[in-house]
C-alpha positions as a Markdown table, in Angstrom:
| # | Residue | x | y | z |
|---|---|---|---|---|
| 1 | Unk | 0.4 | -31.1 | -3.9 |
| 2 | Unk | 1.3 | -32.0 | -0.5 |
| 3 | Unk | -0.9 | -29.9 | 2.4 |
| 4 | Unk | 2.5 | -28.1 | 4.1 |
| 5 | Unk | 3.8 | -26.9 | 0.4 |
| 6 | Unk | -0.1 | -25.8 | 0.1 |
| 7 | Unk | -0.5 | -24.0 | 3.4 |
| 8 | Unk | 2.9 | -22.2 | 2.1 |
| 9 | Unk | 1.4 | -21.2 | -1.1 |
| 10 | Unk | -1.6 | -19.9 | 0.3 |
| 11 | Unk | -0.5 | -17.8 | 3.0 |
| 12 | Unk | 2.2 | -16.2 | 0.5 |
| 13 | Unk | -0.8 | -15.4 | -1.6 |
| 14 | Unk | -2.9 | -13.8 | 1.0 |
| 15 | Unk | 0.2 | -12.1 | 2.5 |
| 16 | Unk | 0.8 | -11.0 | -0.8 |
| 17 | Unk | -2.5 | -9.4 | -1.1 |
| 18 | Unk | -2.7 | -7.7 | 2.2 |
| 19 | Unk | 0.7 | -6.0 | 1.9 |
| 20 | Unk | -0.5 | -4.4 | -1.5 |
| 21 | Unk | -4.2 | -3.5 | -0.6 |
| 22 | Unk | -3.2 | -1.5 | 1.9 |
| 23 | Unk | -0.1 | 0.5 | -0.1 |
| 24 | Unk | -3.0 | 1.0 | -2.9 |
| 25 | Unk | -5.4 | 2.6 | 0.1 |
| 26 | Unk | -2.3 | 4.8 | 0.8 |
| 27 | Unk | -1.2 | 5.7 | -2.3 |
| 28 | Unk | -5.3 | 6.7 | -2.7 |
| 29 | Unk | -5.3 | 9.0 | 0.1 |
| 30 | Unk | -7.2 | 7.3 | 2.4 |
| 31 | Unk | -7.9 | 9.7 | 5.2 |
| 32 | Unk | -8.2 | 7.2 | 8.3 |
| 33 | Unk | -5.9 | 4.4 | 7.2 |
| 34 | Unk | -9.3 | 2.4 | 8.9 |
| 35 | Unk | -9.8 | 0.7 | 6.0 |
| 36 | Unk | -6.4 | -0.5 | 5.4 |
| 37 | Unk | -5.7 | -1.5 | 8.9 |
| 38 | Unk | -9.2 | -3.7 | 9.5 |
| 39 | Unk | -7.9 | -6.0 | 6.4 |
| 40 | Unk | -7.0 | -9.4 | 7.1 |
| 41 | Unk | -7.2 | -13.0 | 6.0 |
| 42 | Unk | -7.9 | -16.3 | 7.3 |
| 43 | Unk | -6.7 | -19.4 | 5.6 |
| 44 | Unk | -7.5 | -23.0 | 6.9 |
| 45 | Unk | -6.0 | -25.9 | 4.9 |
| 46 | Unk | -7.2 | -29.6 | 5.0 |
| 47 | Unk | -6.3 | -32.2 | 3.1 |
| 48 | Unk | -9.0 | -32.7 | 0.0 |
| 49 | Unk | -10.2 | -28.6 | 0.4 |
| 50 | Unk | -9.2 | -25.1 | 1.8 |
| 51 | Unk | -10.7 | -21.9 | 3.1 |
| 52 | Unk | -9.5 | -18.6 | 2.6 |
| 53 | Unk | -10.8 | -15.3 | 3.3 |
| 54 | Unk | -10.4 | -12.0 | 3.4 |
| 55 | Unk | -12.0 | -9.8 | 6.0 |
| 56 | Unk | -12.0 | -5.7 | 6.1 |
| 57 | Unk | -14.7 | -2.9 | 7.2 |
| 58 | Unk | -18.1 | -3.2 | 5.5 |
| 59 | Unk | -17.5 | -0.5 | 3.4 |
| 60 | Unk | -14.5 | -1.7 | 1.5 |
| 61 | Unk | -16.3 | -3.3 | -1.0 |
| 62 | Unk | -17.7 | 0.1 | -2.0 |
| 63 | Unk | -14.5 | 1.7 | -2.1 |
| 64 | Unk | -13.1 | -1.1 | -4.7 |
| 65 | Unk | -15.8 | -1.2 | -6.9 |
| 66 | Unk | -17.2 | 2.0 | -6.9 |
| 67 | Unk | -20.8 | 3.3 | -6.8 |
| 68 | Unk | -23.0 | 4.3 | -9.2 |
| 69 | Unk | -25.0 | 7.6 | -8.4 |
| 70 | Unk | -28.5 | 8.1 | -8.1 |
| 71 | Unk | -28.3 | 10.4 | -11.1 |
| 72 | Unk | -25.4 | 9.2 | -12.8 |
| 73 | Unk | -23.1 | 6.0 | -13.4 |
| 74 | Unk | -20.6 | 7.5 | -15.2 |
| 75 | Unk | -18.1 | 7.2 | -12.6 |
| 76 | Unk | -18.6 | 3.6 | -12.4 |
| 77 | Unk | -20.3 | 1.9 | -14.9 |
| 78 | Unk | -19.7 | -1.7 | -13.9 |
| 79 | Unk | -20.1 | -1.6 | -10.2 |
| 80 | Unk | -22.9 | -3.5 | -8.7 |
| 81 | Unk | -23.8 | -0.9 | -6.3 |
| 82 | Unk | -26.2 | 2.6 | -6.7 |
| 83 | Unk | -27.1 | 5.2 | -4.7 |
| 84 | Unk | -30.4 | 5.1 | -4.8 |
| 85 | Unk | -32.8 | 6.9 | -1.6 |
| 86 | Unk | -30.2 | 6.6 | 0.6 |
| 87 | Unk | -27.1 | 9.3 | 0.7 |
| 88 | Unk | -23.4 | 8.0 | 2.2 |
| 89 | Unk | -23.2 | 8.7 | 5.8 |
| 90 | Unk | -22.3 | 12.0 | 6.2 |
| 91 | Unk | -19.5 | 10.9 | 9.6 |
| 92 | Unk | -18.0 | 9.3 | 6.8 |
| 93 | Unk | -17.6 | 12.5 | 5.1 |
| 94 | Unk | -16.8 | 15.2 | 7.6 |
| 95 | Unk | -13.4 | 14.6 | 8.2 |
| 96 | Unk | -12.4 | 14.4 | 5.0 |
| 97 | Unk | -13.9 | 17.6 | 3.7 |
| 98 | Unk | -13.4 | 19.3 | 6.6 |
| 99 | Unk | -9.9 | 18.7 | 6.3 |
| 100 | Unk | -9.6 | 20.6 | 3.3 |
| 101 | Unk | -12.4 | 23.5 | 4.0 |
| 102 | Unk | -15.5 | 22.0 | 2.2 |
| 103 | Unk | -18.9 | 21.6 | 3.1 |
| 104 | Unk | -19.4 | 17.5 | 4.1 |
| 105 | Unk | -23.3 | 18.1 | 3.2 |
| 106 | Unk | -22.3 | 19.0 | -0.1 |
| 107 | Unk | -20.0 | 16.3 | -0.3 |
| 108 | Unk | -23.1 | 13.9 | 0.2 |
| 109 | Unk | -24.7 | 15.5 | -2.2 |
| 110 | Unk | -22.5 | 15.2 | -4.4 |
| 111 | Unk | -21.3 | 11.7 | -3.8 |
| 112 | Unk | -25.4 | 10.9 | -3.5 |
| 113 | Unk | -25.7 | 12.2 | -7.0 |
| 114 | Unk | -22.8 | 11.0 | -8.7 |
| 115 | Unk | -21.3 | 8.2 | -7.4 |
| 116 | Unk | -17.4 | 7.2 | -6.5 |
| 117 | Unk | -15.0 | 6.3 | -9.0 |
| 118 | Unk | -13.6 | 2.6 | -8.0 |
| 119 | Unk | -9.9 | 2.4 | -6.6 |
| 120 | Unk | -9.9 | -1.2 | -7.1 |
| 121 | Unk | -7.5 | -1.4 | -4.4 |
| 122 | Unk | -7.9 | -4.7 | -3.2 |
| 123 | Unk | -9.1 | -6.3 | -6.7 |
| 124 | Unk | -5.9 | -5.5 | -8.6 |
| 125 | Unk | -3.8 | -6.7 | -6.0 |
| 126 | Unk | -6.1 | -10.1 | -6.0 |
| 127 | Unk | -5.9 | -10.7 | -9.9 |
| 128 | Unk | -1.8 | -10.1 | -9.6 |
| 129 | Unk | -1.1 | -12.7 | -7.0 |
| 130 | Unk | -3.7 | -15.2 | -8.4 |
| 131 | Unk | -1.7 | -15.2 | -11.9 |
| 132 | Unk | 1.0 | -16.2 | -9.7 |
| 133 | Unk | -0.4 | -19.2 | -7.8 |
| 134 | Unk | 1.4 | -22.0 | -8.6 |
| 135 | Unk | -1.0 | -23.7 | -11.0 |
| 136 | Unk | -1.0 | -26.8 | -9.3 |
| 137 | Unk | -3.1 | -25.4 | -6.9 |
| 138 | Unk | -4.8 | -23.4 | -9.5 |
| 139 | Unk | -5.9 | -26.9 | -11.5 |
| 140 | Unk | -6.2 | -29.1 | -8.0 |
| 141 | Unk | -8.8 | -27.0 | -7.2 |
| 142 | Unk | -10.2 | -25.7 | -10.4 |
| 143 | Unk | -10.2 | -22.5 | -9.4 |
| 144 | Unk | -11.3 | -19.6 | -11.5 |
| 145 | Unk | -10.3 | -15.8 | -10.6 |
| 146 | Unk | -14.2 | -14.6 | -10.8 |
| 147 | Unk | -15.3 | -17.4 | -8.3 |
| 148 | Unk | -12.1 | -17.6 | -5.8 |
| 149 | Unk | -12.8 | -13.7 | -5.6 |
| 150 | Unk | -16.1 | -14.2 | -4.9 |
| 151 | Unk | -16.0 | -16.6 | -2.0 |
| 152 | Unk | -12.7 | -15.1 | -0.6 |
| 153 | Unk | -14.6 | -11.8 | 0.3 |
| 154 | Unk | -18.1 | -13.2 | 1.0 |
| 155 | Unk | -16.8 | -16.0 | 3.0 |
């Protein structure tokens, strides 16, 4: 596959991604919208190889894939991340629960104990546009889903 018709490709597919990431964060509520706005790709093509990846606040990675609690894992079982000594930051909190009349430090608490549920906002989006790579990009460069998501978010 020529590098132009590649570069095309690509940047489709991250575009694609972007654009429905961020309606997913809306359609989840997401207070701030700082989430949604810090996401972003980069995407350098040569002629042999590519880079691409994606780039958002720290914390996104959380919100996708949920958090077990320190407690409990039942609101996400498969997510690589517990609470474990250390409760969510409680600035991250306060607007939110403040906004509808709640106590943040129970929020913590709560969150602390129990976990977050994963939105997979940005991992859904991901799997959708990769079935749709053209799959002479897929088999050029052997790509498998797990992997491509894997290096696309840890750069």
């Amino acid at each position: 596959m020529l590098k132009e018709e590649t570069k095309i490709a690509l940047n489709n597919f991250a575009k694609k991604i972007v654009k429905n990431s961020k309606q997913r964060l809306a359609r989840k509520n997401s207070d701030t919208g700082n989430l949604a706005d810090s996401i972003d790709y980069d995407l350098k093509v040569h002629k042999q190889s590519f880079s691409l990846t994606f780039y958002m606040r720290n914390y996104g990675i959380f919100v996708d894939e949920g958090v077990q609690g320190a407690k409990s894992s039942s609101k996400a079982p498969k997510s690589p991340y517990k609470f474990t000594n250390k409760k969510p930051p409680i600035q991250a909190i306060k607007k939110w629960a403040n906004k509808r009349g709640i106590n943040p430090y129970a929020v913590q608490t709560s969150v602390f104990n129990t976990g977050t549920k994963p939105t997979e906002f940005f991992s859904k989006p991901f799997e959708h546009a990769f079935k749709q790579l053209p799959d002479l990009i897929v088999d050029a460069y052997g790509l498998e889903i797990d992997e491509f998501l894997e290096q696309t978010l840890n750069g």
